[in-house]
C-alpha positions as CSV (number, residue, x, y, z in Angstrom):
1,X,74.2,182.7,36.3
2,X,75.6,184.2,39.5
3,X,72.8,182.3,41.0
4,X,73.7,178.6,40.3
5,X,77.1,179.7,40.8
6,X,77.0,178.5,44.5
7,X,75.0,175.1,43.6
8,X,78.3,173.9,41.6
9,X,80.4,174.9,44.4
10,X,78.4,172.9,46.5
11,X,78.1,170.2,44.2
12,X,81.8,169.6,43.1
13,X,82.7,169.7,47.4
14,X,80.2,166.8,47.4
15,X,81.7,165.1,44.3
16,X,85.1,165.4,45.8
17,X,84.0,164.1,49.6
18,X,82.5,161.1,47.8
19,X,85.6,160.5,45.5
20,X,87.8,160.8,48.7
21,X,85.2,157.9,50.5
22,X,85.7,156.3,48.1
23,X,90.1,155.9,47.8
24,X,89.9,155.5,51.7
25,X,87.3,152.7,51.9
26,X,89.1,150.8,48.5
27,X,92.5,151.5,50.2
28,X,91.7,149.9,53.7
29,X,89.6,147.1,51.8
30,X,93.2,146.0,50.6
31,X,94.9,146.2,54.2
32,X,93.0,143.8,55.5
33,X,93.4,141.6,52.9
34,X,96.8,141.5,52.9
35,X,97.0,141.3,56.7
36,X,94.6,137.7,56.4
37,X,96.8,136.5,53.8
38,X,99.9,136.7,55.6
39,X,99.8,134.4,58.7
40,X,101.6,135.2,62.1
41,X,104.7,133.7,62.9
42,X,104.5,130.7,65.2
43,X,105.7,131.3,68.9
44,X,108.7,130.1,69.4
45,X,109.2,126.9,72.0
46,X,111.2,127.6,74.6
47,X,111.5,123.9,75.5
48,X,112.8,123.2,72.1
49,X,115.7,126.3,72.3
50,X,116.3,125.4,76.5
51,X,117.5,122.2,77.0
52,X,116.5,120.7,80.1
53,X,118.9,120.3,83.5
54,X,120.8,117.2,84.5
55,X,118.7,115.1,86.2
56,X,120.5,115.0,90.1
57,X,120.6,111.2,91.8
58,X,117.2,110.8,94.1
59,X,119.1,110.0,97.8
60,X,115.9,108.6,98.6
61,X,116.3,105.6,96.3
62,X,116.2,102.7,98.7
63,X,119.0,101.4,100.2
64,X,120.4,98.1,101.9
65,X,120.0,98.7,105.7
66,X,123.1,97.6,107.6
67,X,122.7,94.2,109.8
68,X,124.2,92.4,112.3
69,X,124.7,88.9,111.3
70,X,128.1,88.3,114.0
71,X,129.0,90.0,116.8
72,X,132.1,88.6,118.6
73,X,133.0,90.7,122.1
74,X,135.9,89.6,124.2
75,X,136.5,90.3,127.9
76,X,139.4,93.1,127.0
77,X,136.9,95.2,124.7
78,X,137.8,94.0,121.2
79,X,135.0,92.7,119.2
80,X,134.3,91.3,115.8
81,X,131.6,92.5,113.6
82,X,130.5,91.0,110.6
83,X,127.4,91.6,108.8
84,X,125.5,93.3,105.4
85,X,124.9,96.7,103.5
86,X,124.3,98.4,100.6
87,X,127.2,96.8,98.2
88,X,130.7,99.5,97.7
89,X,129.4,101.2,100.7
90,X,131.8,102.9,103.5
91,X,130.3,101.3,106.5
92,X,130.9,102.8,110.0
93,X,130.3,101.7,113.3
94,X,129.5,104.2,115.7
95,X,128.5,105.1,119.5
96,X,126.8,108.5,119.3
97,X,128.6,110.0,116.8
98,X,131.8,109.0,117.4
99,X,133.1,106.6,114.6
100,X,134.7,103.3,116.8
101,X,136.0,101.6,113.1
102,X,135.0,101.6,109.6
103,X,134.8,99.0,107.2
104,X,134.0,98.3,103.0
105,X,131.3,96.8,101.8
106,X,132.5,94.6,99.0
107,X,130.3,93.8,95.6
108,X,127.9,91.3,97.3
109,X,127.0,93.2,100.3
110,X,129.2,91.3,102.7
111,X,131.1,93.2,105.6
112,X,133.8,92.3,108.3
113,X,134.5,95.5,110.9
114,X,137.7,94.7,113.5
115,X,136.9,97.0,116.5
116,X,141.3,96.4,117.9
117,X,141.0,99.5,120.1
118,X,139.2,98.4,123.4
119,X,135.6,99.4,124.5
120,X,136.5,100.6,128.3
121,X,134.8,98.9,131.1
122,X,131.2,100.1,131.2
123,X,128.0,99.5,128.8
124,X,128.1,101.1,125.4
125,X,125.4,101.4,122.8
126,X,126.5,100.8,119.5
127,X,124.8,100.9,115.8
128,X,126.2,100.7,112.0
129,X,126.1,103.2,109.7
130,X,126.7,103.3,105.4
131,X,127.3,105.8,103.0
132,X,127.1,106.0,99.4
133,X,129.4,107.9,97.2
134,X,126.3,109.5,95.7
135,X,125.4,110.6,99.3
136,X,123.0,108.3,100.0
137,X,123.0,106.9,103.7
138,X,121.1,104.6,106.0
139,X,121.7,103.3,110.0
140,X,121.1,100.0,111.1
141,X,117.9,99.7,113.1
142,X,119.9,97.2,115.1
143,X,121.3,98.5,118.1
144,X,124.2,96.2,120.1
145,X,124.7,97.1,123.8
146,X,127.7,96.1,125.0
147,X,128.8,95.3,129.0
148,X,132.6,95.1,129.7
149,X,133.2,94.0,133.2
150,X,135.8,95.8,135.2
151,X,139.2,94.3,135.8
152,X,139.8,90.7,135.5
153,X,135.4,89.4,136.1
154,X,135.2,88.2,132.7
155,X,132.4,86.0,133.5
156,X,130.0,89.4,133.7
157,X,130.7,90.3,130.0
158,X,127.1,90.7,128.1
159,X,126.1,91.8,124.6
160,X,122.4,91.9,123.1
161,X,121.1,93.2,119.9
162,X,118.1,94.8,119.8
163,X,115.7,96.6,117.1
164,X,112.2,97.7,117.6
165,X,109.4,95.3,117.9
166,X,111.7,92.3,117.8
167,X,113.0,89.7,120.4
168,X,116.0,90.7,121.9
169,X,119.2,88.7,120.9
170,X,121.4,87.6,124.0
171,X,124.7,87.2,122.1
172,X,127.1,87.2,125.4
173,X,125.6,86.8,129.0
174,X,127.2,86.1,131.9
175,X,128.5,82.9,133.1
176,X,126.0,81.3,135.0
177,X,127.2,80.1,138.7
178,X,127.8,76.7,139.2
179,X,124.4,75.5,140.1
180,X,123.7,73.1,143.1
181,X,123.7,69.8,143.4
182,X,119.6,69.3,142.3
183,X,117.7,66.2,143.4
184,X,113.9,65.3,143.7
185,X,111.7,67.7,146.3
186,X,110.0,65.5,149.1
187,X,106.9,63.4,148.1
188,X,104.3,65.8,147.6
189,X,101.7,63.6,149.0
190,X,102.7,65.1,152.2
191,X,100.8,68.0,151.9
192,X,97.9,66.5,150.0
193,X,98.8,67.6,146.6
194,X,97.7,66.3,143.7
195,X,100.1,65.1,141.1
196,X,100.0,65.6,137.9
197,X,102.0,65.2,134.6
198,X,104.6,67.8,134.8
199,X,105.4,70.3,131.7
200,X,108.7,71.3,131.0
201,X,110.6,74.4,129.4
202,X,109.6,73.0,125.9
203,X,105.9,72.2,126.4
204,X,106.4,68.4,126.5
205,X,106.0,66.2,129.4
206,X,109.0,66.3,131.6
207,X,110.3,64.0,134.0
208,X,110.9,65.2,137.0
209,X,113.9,64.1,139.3
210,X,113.3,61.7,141.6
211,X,112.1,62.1,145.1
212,X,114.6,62.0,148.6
213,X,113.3,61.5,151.6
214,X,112.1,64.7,153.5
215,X,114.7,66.8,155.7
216,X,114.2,69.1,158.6
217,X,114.1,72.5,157.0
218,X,116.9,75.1,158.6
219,X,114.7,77.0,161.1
220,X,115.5,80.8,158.9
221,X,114.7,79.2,155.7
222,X,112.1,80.9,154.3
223,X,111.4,82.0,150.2
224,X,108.8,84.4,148.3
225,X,107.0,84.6,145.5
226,X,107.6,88.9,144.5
227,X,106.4,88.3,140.7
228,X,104.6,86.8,138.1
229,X,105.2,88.4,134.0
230,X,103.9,86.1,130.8
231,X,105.0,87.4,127.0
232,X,103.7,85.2,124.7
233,X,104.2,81.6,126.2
234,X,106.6,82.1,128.4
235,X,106.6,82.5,131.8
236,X,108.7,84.5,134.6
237,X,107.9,83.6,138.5
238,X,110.2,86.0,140.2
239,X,111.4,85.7,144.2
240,X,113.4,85.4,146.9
241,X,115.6,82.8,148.5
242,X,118.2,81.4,150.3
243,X,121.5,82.2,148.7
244,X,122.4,79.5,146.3
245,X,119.3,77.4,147.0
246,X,117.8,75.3,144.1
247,X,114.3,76.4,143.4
248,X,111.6,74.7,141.2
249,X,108.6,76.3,139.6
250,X,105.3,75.1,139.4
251,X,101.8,76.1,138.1
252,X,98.7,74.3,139.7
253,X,101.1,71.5,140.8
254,X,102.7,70.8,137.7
255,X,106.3,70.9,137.3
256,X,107.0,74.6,135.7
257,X,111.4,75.2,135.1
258,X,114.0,75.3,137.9
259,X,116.6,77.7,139.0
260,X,119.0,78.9,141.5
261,X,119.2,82.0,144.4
262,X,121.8,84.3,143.3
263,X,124.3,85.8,145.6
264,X,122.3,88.4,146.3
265,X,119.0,86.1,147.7
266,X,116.7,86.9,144.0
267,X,115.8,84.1,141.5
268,X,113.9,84.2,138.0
269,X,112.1,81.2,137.0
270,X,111.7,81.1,133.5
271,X,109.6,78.3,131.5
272,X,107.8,77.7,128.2
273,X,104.2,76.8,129.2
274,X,100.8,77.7,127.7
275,X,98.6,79.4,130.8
276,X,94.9,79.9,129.8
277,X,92.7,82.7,131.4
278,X,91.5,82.0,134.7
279,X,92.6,81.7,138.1
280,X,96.1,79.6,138.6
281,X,98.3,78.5,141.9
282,X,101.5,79.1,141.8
283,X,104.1,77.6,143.8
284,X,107.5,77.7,144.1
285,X,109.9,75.2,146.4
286,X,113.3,75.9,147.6
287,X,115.6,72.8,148.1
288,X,118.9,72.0,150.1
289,X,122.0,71.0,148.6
290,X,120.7,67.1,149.2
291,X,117.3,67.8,147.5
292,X,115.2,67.8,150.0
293,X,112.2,70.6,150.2
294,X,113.2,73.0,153.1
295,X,110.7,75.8,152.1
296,X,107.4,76.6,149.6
297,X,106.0,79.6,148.8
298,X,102.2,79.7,147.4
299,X,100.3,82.6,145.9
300,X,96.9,82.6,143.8
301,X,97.3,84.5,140.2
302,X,94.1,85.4,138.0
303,X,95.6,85.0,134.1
304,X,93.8,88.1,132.0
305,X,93.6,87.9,128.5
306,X,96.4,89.6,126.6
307,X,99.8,88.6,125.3
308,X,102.4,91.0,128.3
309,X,100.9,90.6,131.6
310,X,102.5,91.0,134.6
311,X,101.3,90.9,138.5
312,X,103.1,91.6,141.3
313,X,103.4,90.9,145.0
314,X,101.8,93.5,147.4
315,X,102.1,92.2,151.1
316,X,104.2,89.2,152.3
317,X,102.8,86.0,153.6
318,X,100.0,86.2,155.9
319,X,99.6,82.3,156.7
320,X,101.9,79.4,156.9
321,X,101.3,76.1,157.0
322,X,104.1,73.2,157.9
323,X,103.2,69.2,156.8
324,X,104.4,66.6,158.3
325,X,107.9,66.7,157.3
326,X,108.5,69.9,158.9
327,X,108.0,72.1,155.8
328,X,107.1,75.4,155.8
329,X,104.7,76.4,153.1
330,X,104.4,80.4,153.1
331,X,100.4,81.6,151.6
332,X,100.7,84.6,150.4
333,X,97.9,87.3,149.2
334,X,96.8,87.3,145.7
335,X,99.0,88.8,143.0
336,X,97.9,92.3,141.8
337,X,98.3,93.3,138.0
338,X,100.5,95.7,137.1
339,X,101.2,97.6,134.4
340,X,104.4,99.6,135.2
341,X,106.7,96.6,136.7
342,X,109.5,94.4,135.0
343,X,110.9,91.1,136.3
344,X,114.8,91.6,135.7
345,X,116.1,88.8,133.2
346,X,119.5,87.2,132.6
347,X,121.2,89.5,130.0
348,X,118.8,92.4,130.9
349,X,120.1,95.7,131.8
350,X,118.7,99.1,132.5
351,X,119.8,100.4,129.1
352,X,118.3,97.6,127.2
353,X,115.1,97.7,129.5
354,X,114.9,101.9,128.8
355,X,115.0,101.4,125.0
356,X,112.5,98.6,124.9
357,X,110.0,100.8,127.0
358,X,111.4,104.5,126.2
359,X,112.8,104.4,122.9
360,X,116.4,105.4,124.3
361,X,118.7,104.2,126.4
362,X,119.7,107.1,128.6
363,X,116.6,107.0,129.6
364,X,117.3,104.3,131.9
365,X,117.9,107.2,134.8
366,X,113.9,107.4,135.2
367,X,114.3,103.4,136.3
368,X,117.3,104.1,138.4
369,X,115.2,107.0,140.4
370,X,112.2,105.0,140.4
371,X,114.2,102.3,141.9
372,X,117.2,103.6,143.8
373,X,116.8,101.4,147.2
374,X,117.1,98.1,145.0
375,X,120.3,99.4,142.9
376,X,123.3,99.9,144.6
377,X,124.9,100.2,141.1
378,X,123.6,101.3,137.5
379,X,125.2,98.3,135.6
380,X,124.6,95.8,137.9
381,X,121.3,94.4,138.4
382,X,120.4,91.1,139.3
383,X,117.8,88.6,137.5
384,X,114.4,88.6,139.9
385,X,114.7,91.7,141.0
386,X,111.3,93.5,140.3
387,X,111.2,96.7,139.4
388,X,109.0,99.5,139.2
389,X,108.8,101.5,135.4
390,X,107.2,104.7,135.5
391,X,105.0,105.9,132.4
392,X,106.4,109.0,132.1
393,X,110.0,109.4,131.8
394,X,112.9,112.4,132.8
395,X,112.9,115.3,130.1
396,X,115.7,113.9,127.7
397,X,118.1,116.9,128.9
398,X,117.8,116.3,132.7
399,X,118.1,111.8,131.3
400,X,121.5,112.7,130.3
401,X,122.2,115.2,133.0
402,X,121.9,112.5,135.3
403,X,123.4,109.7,133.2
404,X,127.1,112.0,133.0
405,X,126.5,112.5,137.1
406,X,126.0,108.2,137.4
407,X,129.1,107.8,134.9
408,X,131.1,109.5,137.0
409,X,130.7,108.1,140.6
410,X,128.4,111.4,141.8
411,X,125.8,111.4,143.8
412,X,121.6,111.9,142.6
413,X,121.2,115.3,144.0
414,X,117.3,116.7,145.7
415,X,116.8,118.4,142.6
416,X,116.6,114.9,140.4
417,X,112.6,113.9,140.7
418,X,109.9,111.5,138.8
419,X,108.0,112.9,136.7
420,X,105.0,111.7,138.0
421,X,104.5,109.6,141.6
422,X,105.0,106.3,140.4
423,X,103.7,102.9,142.0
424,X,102.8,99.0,141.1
């Protein structure tokens, strides 16, 4: 009996570990179950519980860019502007950043800014400006540049508006001088030309005045061709004269536009004519006061293709001929192209020419160094004058630097140099 006494032992442990497997196996069996039947709690949304922020107004919403649509600039400095914008703006116009006057904007876009406080003599550069009471901005792209003569020359006022990749608009040029009395240039069978149906400024057949009888030419009269620029159709023969003189234009002998020497001997011939590609004469005659052909200048010009050309003299006459009437005709060498030189216009000025090749105005000191000998002052320069533009202009800083210098009277200093060597 001892014996089996161990065997139960044994046999109840086992009895009891298998009970205990059992319980555990049952109870865990029922955990799980109830954790499958109970489902998780959904996340909560925080989008739902945050609302979401004020939307803030988008300042890049488009917005009315301020125009000029009137510019009115009297001799004294005053002016009238008149123009659109973005409607129940605050619009401003400025020089720089200095606020001239300010205007409103009323519901249908309309403006009228009274500038009462007079520009100074000088040129000034002016541009419009709105705001938004949401902070929204914008500046015209329209730039007007203005000219007030000194003292009592109101015949030298000039304003022009300008904006990128558009015509300039002359609003106020200078008064012309009273031109000469214009008659008929001497027969032109003299000489053996040809005639043929002249073309006028508009492109129609013109009539050109009628002849005089030929004069002995004053023995110093003498006139040159200097330049020859096309944009688009239109042509500019630039050249000098006698002061005064009447000049006519012409292109392979027929009738081009006429004009008059300035004071200062320089003339700018400027027609509406179609020139095709090829090789062209151009000639240009200088009159009297009674009419009569006193002088001609004649230079060969080979047309490229392209819409802005411009050739330019290099040497002065090296032949003349005189017909029967006494007339000089000066030959002179063929024009060269050019890629770097301007004919100065009426209403042109160095600020206006600087933005249209540089992008700024004060720029315009690279043309003034480039061209010192011809200017004898920065705001005056005088239609057919020629003019050499160099590709590369001053640093801005050392533009400016020179631009205060001009403003006030001083003299270009050594240290004030081209960029690069510049040339026709």
């Amino acid at each position: 009996m001892e014996n089996k006494r161990p065997l139960v032992v044994v046999a109840v442990i086992a009895l009891l570990l298998i009970i205990a497997a059992v319980v555990f196996f049952t109870i865990r069996s029922q955990k799980d179950d109830t954790t499958a039947a109970t489902p998780a709690p959904a996340p909560q949304s925080e989008t739902a519980e945050t609302p979401a922020p004020a939307a803030e107004p988008d300042k890049t919403t488009s917005i009315r860019i301020p125009t000029f649509d009137v510019l009115r600039v009297e001799p004294d400095g005053t002016a009238v502007i008149a123009g659109s914008a973005e409607p129940d703006g605050k619009l401003e116009v400025k020089e720089g950043d200095k606020v001239i006057t300010a205007s409103d904007v009323d519901k249908s876009g309309d403006f009228v800014a009274i500038i009462d406080k007079p520009l100074p003599p000088g040129n000034h550069e002016i541009y419009l400006n709105v705001s938004m009471p949401d902070g929204r901005n914008a500046r015209s792209k329209q730039t007007a540049t203005i000219a007030i003569p000194e003292g009592d020359d109101k015949k030298d006022l000039l304003a022009v508006i300008t904006e990128p990749d558009k015509p300039t608009q002359v609003v106020e040029a200078p008064a012309p001088t009273e031109p000469a009395k214009l008659a008929a240039a001497a027969p032109e069978t003299a000489n053996g030309d040809t005639r043929l149906n002249p073309v006028n400024v508009e492109g129609k057949t013109a009539k050109e005045p009628a002849a005089t009888s030929p004069a002995k030419p004053a023995i110093d009269a003498s006139v040159r061709i200097s330049a020859v620029e096309i944009e688009g159709s239109t042509l500019y023969i630039a050249g000098n004269g006698t002061a005064n003189a009447a000049v006519r234009g012409y292109v392979d002998n027929n009738f081009a536009a006429q004009d008059e020497v300035n004071a200062k001997g320089s003339f700018v011939i400027q027609a509406t004519i179609d020139i095709p590609v090829g090789r062209h004469q151009i000639r240009v005659d200088m009159l009297d006061k009674d009419g009569n052909v006193i002088a001609r200048a004649s230079v060969s010009f080979d047309r490229p293709e392209g819409n802005q050309v411009s050739a330019v003299a290099k040497a002065p006459a090296n032949d003349t001929t005189t017909d029967a009437s006494g007339t000089q005709t000066f030959v002179q060498p063929e024009l060269q192209a050019s890629d770097n030189a301007v004919i100065i216009r009426k209403g042109d000025n160095l600020w206006t020419i600087s933005r249209r090749v540089y992008g700024r105005g004060v720029r315009y000191t690279t043309i003034y160094l480039a061209n010192e000998p011809q200017i004898a002052d920065p705001n005056l320069i005088l239609p057919g004058q020629v003019f050499s533009v160099p590709n590369q202009p001053l640093p801005i800083g050392e533009a400016e630097e020179l631009h205060r210098r001009l403003e006030k009277g001083l003299p270009v200093g050594p240290e004030y140099k081209l960029p690069e060597k510049t040339g026709n």
